[in-house]
N, C-alpha and C positions, 0 to 999 in steps of 0.2 A: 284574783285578790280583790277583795272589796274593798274600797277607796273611801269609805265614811270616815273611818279613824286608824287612817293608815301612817308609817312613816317610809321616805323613799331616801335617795340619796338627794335627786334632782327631780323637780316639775318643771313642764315642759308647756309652755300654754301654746296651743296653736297645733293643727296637722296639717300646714300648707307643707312645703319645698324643704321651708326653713327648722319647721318641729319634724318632719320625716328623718331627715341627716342628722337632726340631734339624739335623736332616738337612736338609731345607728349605732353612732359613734359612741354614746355614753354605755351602752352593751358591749361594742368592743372594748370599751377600755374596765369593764367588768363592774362600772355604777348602775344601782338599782335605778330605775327613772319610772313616770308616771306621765302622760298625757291628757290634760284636757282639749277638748275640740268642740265649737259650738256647732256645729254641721254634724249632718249624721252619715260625712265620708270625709274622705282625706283629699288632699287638693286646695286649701285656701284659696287663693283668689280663683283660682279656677274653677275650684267648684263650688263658688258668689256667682262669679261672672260667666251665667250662660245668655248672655242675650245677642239676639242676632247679628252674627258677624265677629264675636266674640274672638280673637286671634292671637298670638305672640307678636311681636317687632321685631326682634330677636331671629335669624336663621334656625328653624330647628333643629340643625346639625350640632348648633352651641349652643341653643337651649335646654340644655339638658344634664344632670351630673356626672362628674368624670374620675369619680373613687372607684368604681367598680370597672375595670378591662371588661368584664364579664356582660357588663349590662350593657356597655357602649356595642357589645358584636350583637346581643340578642334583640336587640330593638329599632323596631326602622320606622324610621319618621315616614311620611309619607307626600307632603307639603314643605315647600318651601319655607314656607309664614306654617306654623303649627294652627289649626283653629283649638277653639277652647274645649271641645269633647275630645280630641286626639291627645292632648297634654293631661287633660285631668285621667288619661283611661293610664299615660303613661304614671301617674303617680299611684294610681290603683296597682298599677304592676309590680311596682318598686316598694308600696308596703307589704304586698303578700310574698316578695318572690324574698325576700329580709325580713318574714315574719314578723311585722310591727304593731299590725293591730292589737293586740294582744295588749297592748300596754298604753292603749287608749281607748279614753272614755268618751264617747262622743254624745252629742246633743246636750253640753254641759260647759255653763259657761264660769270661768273664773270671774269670782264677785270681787274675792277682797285678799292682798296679801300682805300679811302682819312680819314685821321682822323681831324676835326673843331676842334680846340682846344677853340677858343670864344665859342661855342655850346655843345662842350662834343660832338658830331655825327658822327657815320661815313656816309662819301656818298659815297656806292656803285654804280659803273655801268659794264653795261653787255654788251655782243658784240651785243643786241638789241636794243641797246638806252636805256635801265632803266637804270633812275636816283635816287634810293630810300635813302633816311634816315633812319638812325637806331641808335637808342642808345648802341646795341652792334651788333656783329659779333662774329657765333660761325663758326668754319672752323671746316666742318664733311667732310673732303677733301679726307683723307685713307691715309693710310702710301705705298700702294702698289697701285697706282692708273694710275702712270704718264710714260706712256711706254718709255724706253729706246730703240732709235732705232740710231744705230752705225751708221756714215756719210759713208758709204763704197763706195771706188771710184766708178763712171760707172754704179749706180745702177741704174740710170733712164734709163740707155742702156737696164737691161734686158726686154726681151721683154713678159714675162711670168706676172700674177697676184704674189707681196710680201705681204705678211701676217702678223703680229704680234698677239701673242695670245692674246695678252693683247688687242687687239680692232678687236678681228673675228665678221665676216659676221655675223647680224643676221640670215640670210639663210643658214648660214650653207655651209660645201666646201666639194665638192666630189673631192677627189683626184682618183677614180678610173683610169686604165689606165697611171701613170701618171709619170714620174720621176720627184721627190719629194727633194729638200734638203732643212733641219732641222738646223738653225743654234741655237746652245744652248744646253746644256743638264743640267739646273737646272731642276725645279721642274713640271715647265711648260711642257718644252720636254720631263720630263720622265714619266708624266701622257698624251701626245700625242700621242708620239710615235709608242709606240706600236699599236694604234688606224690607225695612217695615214700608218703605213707597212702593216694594214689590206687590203688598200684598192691601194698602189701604186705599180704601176711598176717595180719599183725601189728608194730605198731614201738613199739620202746618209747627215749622221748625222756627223757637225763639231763639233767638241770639245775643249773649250780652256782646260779645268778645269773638270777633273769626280765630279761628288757628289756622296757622300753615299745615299744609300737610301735602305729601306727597303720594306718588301711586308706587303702591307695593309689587304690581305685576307677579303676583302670586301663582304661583304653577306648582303640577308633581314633579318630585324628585326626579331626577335622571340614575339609574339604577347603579352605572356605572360611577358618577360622579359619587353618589354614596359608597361605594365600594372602593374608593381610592381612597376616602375619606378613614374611614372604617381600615383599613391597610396601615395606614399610621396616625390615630387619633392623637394621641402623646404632642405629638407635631402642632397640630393645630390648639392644639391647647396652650400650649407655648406661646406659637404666638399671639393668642388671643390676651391671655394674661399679660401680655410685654403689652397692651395697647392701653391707652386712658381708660376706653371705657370698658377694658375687661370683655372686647368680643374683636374680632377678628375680621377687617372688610378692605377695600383697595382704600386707601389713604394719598392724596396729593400733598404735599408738607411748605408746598411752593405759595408764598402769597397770592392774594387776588389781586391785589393793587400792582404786582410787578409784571403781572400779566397786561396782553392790548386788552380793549375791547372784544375783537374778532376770538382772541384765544378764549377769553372767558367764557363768550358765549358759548362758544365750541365747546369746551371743558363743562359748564352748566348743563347742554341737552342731552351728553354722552353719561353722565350720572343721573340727571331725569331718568332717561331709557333704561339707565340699570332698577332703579326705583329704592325705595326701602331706606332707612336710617339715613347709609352710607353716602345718599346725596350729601348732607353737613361735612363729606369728607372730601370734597371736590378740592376747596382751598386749605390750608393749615393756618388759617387767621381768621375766618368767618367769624366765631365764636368769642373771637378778642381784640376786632379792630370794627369802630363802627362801619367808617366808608367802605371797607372791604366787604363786611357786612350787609350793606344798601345795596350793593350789586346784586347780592341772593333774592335779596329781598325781592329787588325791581325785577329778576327774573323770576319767582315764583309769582308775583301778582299778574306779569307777562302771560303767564299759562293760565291763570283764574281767568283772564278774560277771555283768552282764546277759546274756552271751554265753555263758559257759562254764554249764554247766547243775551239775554237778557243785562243790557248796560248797568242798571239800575241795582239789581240781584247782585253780580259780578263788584262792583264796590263794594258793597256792604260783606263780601266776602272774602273781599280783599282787607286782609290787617294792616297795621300801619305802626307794628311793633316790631323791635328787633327779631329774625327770622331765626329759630333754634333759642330763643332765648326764653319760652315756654317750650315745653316736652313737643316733640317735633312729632305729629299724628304721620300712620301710615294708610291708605286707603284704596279701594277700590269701587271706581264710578262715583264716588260721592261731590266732585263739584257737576258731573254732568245730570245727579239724579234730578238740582236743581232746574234743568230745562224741561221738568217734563209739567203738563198742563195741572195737574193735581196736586202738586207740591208749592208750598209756599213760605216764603222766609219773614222773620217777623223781626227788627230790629226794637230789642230790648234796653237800648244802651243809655239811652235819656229818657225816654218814658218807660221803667221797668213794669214786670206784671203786677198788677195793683190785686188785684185778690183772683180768687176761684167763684165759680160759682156752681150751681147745679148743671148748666147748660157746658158749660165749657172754662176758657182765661179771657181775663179781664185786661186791654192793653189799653191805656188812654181813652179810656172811655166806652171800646166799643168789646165786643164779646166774640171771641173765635170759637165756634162750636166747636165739642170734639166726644169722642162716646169712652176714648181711652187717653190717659196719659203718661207720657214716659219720664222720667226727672232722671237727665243724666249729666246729673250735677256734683258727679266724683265725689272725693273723698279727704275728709280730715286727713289730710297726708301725713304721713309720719308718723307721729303723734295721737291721731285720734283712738288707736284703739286703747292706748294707756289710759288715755279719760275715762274710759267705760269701768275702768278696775281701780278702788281703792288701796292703792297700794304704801304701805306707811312704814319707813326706817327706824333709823336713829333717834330718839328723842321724841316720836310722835308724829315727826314730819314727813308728810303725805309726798308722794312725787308731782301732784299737783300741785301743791303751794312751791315747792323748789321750780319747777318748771313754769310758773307762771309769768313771766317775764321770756319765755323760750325755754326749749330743751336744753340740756346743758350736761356733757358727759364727756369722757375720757375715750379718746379713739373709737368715741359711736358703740361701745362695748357694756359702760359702765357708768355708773352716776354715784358720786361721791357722797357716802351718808347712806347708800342702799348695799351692802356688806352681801356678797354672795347672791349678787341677782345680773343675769347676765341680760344684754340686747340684744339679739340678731340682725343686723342688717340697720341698728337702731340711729337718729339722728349723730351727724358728728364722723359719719363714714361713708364711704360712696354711693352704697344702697342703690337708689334707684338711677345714680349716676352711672352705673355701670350692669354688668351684665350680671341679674341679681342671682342667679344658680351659682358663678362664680362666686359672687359676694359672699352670700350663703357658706358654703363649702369653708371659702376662706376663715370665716367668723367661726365658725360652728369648731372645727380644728384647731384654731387657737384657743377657745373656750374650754375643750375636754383637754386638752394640753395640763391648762393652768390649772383646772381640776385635780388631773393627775397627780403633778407636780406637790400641789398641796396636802394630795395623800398620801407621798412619799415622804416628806416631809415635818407634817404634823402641824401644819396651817391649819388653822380654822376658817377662819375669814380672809379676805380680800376685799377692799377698794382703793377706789382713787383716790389719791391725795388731791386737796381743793385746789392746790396752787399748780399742781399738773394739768388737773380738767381745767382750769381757769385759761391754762397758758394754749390749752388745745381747743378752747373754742373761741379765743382771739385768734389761733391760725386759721382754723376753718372761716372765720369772717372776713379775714384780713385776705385769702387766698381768691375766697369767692369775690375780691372786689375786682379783680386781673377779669374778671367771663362777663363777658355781658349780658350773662344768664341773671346774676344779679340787678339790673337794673329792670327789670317789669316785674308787676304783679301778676306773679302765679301760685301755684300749690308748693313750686319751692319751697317760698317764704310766707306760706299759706294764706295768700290773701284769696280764696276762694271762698274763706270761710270767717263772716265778718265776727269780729270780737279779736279774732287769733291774734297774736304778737308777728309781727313783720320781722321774723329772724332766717335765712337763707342755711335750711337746717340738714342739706347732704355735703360731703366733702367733695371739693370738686380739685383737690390735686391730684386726681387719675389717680390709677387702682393700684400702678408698681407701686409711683412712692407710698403710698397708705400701706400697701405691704411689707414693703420695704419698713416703713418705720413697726409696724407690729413685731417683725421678728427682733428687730433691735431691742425694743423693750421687755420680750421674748431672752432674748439673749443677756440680758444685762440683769438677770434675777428680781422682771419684771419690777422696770424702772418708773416710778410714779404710781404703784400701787404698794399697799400697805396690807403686806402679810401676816397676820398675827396670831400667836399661836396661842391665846386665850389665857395667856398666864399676862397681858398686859404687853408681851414683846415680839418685836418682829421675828420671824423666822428668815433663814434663807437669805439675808441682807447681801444685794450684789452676787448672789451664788446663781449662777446660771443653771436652767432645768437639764435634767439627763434624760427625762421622760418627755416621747414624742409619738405622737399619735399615731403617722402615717407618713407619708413621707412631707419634707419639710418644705413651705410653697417659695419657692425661688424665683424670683420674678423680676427679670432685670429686664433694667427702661429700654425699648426697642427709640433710639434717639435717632430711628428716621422719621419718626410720627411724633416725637417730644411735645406738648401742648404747650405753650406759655404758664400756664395755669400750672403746671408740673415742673416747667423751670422755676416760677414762684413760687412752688411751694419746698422749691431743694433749697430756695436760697432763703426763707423765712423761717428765722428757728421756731420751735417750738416751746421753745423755753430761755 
């Protein structure tokens, strides 16, 4: 079908995770749909992010979708930690083995999306010329998609290839031979790093900001343990879904402060040893009590020093921020790569880099050669990839003038004044809070639901009511204030990226309750949106849906892992 001047039911922007499962599912439920994808494969962030070390955080046993029985027996992980060629190969499998391509256009980026209000329609177009109709618009865009790359003076001066991990070479970069500087050290550069000191000359690593991070002790699969696995998946999904963050790991529920001394430590090196996320799950208050908090903390800076040989290094690596309260990195060798003679840390934090030049970066005056550079300086989180897209509603107004003061949307789903445009994973929902294949799954099923629904029906349109999304992004604020996640600057609340508004923009009441209230609103003849059936009148008022996509996500609170943040958000209405 040629897409110049087509009409669909639904466009889908995006072929990551999130546009594959909507594809899917908008075919099963028998809507024509249309893909664009800027990439010329499938895989979103994973097929952005190949750069060295490139890996899931996530077990690959739960990273992965769990609509198909079929696909969970024919596909075996092979790692512990997925790396990023093993994941992107498996979404290669899952568009051809589901026939998807077929209904995506790739190396095509959506420019601009028009909402008709005489028509209900939106018209897409793309920086190809399509010009397509659509009665909606799901945005499988990614919360982590849209590179951040700093205007730094002079930088067209260097004369060297600049990299960003977030858009590496599909060919791949041999740094061999090479002086190497690293700017960044989130999550990106501390699963790189150690990889490009394998193979430079010399690299020298800037740092505004240390993260914590922990070692992954990444290993293959045990044949057996996938096979137990694989024996009852159903199981494991369960309980992953009953957990806050929507994945499934040993959970302690016991404070830190009610513990001695002696037990903490004990309890802290026995989760070290295990490695991976799950350490944050040592205590059941880390994440919402300072002083309990300062225990983690004093024992992961305890390990920075033990490792790093170098006193001096080992401070400036050690953070001095609440521990988990930026995205917690997973790693392997990265505080030891620092002991080796050819690596070098550059503290950025009061004297930033002052410009580029042809030779190298420019720190205080003096000049770090380097022949390549890497900016691994993440991503407009959230939000950034909507910047890129002119997208314009009700009355002319753009989703950037409404979100300019912050994102602002009805269960992370929908934005009030934008009629039949859906979010995936979008601000105002757990997204990156939680286990995003779940997220995914969750969003994508409730969205062809309401679809449905309105096809049965004889809806036109849907959105939010203002005083609904008003009252759900004072909870998601007011919820986020219980985490001490909230209290530093991170890509949360996107201070990565100067200019952005300081709004703390994923839900952090754990994934049951978020579920739990969707199907309510689900159930209540989708309560806080506004069905209309184009004659001026609501449809369906209070009539609960009969049409259901798949089976219905039932997610009840596992309340021996209950979060604070999850009791605060049972007890803070929504309206």
């Amino acid at each position: 079908m040629s897409s110049s001047h087509s009409s669909v039911d639904a466009v889908v922007v995006g072929a990551g995770f999130g546009g594959l499962y909507a594809l899917y599912c908008l075919r099963q439920m028998g809507f024509s749909a249309l893909c664009f994808e800027g990439g010329d494969g499938v895989g979103g962030t994973w097929y952005w992010n190949r750069y060295p070390g490139a890996r899931c955080d996530v077990e690959s046993l739960q990273y992965s979708y769990s609509f198909s029985p079929e696909l969970d027996q024919e596909w075996t992980w092979s790692e512990k930690y997925s790396p990023q060629p093993e994941i992107l190969a498996y979404a290669n499998h899952v568009a051809d083995r589901f026939d998807l391509r077929r209904d995506i256009r790739f190396e095509t980026r959506v420019t601009a999306a028009t909402f008709d209000e005489a028509r209900a329609l939106w018209t897409v177009e793309t920086d190809r010329g399509d010009c397509v109709a659509a009665r909606f618009v799901m945005m499988a865009v990614g919360c982590l998609s849209a590179a951040n790359k700093p205007p730094f003076e002079g930088i067209e001066d260097f004369r060297g290839p600049i990299y960003h991990t977030g858009e590496w070479p599909q060919e791949g970069v041999d740094f061999t031979g090479q002086r190497v500087a690293v700017i960044g050290t989130g999550s990106s550069a501390i699963q790189s790093i150690p990889l490009i000191a394998a193979e430079a000359k010399a690299l020298t690593v800037f740092q505004r900001t240390p993260s914590y991070t922990v070692p992954a002790y990444n290993a293959k699969l045990d044949p057996d343990y996938v096979a137990r696995v694989k024996a009852d998946y159903p199981a494991l999904r369960a309980k992953a879904r009953s957990r806050p963050t929507g994945f499934y790991f040993p959970f302690n529920a016991q404070p830190a402060l009610e513990a001695t001394p002696e037990e903490r430590q004990r309890q802290y090196e026995e989760a070290w040893a295990r490695g991976g996320l799950p350490f944050l799950g040592a205590y059941g208050d880390l994440l919402f009590n300072k002083q309990a908090n300062d225990t983690i903390a004093d024992f992961a800076r305890s390990k920075i020093r033990s490792i790093v040989k170098d006193p001096g290094t080992a401070e400036l690596l050690s953070p001095d921020n609440v521990f988990g309260c930026k995205r917690l990195c997973v790693d392997t060798d990265y505080y030891a790569t620092f002991n080796k003679p050819h690596v070098k840390l550059v503290d950025v934090s009061k004297t930033p880099i002052e410009r580029f030049t042809a030779e190298g970066v420019v720190v205080a005056g003096k000049t770090y050669p380097a022949d390549a550079v890497v900016c691994a300086t993440g991503f407009a989180a959230m939000t950034g990839s909507y910047d890129k897209m002119r997208i314009t509603g009700r009355g002319g107004l753009t989703l950037a003038e409404k979100w300019a003061a912050g994102p602002r949307t009805y269960l992370g789903v929908a934005s009030a004044g934008f009629p039949n445009l859906f979010m995936i994973t979008g601000p105002g929902s757990p997204s990156v809070l939680a286990s995003m294949i779940q997220a995914i799954e969750q969003h994508v099923d409730w969205m062809v639901d309401l679809m449905a629904h309105m096809r049965d029906t004889g809806a036109r349109t849907f959105e939010p009511k203002v005083a609904d999304e008003d009252a759900w992004v004072e909870h998601v604020n007011e919820v986020s204030q219980v985490s001490l996640r909230s209290t530093c600057s991170s890509w949360y609340v996107g201070a990565n990226v100067p200019g952005r508004p300081r709004v703390f923009m994923p839900y952090i009441g754990g994934f049951p309750v978020y579920v739990q209230k969707c199907n309510e609103v689900m159930d209540t003849g989708y309560d806080g949106f506004v069905l209309d059936d184009g004659h001026g009148g609501a449809t369906t008022a209070n009539a609960a849906p009969e049409v259901r996509l798949t089976k219905r996500w039932h997610v009840p609170l596992d309340m021996d892992v209950i979060s604070p943040a999850m009791l605060a958000a049972r007890r803070v209405p929504v309206v």
